[in-house]
N, C-alpha and C positions, 0 to 999 in steps of 0.2 A: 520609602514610606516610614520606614522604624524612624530614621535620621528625623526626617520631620517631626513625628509623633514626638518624640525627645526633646527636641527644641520647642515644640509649642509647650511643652509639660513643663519646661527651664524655665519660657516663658510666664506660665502661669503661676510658679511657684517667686517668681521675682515678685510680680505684682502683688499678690500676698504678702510677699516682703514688706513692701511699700504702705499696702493698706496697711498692714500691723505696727510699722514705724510710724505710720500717722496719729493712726490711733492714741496708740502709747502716748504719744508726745502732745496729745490733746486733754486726753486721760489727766497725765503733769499737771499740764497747766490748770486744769479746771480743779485739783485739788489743791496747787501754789494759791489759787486765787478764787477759793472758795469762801463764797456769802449766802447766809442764810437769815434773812428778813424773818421768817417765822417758819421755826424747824416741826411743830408740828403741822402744818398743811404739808412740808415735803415729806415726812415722815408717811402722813395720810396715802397720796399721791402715792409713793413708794410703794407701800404693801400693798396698795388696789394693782397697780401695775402687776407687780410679779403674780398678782394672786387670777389678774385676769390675762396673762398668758396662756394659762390652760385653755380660756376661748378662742381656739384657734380652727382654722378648717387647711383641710389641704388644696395645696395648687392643684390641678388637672396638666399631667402628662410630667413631671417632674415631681423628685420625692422632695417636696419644701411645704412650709405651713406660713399660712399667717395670721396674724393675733390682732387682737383689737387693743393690744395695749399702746397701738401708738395714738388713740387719743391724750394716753397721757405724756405721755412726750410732747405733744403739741399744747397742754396744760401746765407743762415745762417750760415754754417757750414762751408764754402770754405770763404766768406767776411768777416764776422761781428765776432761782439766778442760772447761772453759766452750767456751774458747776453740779447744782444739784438735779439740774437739767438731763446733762451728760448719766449720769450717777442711774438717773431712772430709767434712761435710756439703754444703757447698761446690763443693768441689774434684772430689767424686763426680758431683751433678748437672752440672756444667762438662764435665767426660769424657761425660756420658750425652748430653748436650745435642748437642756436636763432633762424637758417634761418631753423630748421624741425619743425615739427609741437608737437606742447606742451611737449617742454623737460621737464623731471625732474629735479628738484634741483641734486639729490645723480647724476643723470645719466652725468650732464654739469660738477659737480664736476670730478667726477672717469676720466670723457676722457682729463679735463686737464690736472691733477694731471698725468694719468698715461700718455700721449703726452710727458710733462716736462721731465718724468722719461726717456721715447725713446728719446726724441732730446738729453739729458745729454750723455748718453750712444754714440748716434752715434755722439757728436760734439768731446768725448774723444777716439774714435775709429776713427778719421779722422786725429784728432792731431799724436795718438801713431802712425797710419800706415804711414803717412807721416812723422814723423822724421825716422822711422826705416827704409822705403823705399824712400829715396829722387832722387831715379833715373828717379821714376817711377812717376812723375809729379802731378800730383791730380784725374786724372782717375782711377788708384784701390783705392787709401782710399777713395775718393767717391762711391764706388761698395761698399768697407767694410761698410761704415757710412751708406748706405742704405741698404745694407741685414741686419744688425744690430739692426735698429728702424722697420722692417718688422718687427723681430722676439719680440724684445719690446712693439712693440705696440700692436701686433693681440695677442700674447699670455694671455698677463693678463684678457684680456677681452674674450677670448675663454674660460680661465677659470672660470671666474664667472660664466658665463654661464652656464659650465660644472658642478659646486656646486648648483646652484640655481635650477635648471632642473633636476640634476641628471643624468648626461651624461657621455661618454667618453670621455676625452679634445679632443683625437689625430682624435676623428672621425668630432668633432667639428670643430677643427684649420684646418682638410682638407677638410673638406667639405666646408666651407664656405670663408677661408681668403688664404688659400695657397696656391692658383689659380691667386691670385692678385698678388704674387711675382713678373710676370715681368713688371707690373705698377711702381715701385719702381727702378728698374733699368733702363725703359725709361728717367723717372725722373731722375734717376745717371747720365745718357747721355749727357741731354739738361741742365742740372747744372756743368760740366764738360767745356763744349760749351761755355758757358754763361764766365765761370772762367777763362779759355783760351783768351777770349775775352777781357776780364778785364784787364786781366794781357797785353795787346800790345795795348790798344782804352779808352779811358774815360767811365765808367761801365754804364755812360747814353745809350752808342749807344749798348750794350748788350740786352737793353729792345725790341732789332727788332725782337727778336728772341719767343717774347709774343705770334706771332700766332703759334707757336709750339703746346704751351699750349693749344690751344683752341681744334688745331687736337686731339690732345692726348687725349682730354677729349669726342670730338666727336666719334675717335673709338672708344672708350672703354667704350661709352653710348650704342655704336650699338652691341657689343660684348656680354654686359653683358644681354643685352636685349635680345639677341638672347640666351642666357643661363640659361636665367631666362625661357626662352618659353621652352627647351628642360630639364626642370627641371619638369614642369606643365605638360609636358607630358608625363613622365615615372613616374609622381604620388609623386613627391617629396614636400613632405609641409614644411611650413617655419616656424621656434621657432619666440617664441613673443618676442624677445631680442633686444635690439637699442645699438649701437655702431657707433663711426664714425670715420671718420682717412682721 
């Protein structure tokens, strides 16, 4: 069993490898080939992010939180370029990461590194669906780009999990992240709203739409709270695992 335990822990220390080489080298590039159309809306964008990472609530049955800042990451996706995309996406989870209490180095590394990895994915799953569907406005590749970075983001980190522990992924990824899917799509909604908006008003008067954000994160404090109670009481315990998103 130790022999096992060792190997699955080799294992899971590779794949961090991997996430964090990807990262990095996405990192690169989005700052070799960084464009900024109009640096203060990313600027704007930016400080709202890191500043609405503190809106977070905790997972139920693992020590992980998640934030509403990936509305703006997905406000990333529809505005901004590559680069400044990444950059917020970044810079959010890095605030989200600070503001728990005593992250680890490997733990702040893996969730940038493997974020970078999700945002790349769903900012080139926004482009492809939007040139091949141009009828259909930015509402479904918004849906794409966010079912996308769901699946990018929860899985790498269910699986560590899943090596470190010694688990099933599939009973891991359902039990714990695959209940959060329609958070991701509310967020496609009010970034959809926001882009609509953009595109007919000056992207400043788009920001009225910030107490959206606050609801969102208020039901879904009282949601998760109320599921976390009915977790405690049909006897379900929580893995010592920390994630964020």
């Amino acid at each position: 069993m130790r022999n096992r335990g060792t190997l699955c822990l080799g294992r899971a220390r590779l794949f961090i490898s991997w996430i964090g080489l990807g990262g990095l080298l996405l990192l690169g590039y989005g700052l070799a080939h960084w464009q900024s159309h109009d640096p203060a809306q990313f600027v704007s964008y930016l400080a709202i992010a890191v500043i609405a990472s503190r809106l977070k609530v905790k997972l139920p049955g693992i020590a992980g939180t998640m934030s509403v800042n990936f509305l703006f990451i997905l406000l990333g996706v529809v505005e901004l370029g590559f680069g400044e995309t990444l950059a917020i996406a970044c810079a959010a989870t890095l605030a989200q990461c600070l503001f728990s209490d005593r992250p680890r180095v490997f733990q702040v590394f893996f969730n940038i590194c493997s974020v970078a990895i999700a945002t790349a994915i769903a900012y080139s799953t926004f482009q492809w669906t939007l040139r091949g569907m141009p009828v259909a406005g930015i509402a479904v590749p918004l849906l794409a780009a966010a079912s996308v970075f769901f699946f990018a983001n929860t899985l790498p980190v269910a699986f560590v999990i899943s090596l470190t522990e010694n688990k099933r992924i599939q009973n891991l990824w359902s039990d714990f992240y695959f209940w959060t899917f329609p958070y991701y799509l509310v967020d496609a909604g009010i970034a959809t709203l926001v882009g609509w908006l953009n595109r007919r008003v000056p992207w400043e008067t788009s920001l009225l739409v910030l107490p959206a954000v606050y609801v969102v994160y208020r039901s879904y404090r009282l949601y998760l709270a109320k599921l976390e109670a009915e977790k405690r009481h049909v006897g379900g315990g929580g893995r010592p695992a920390h994630a964020d998103h």
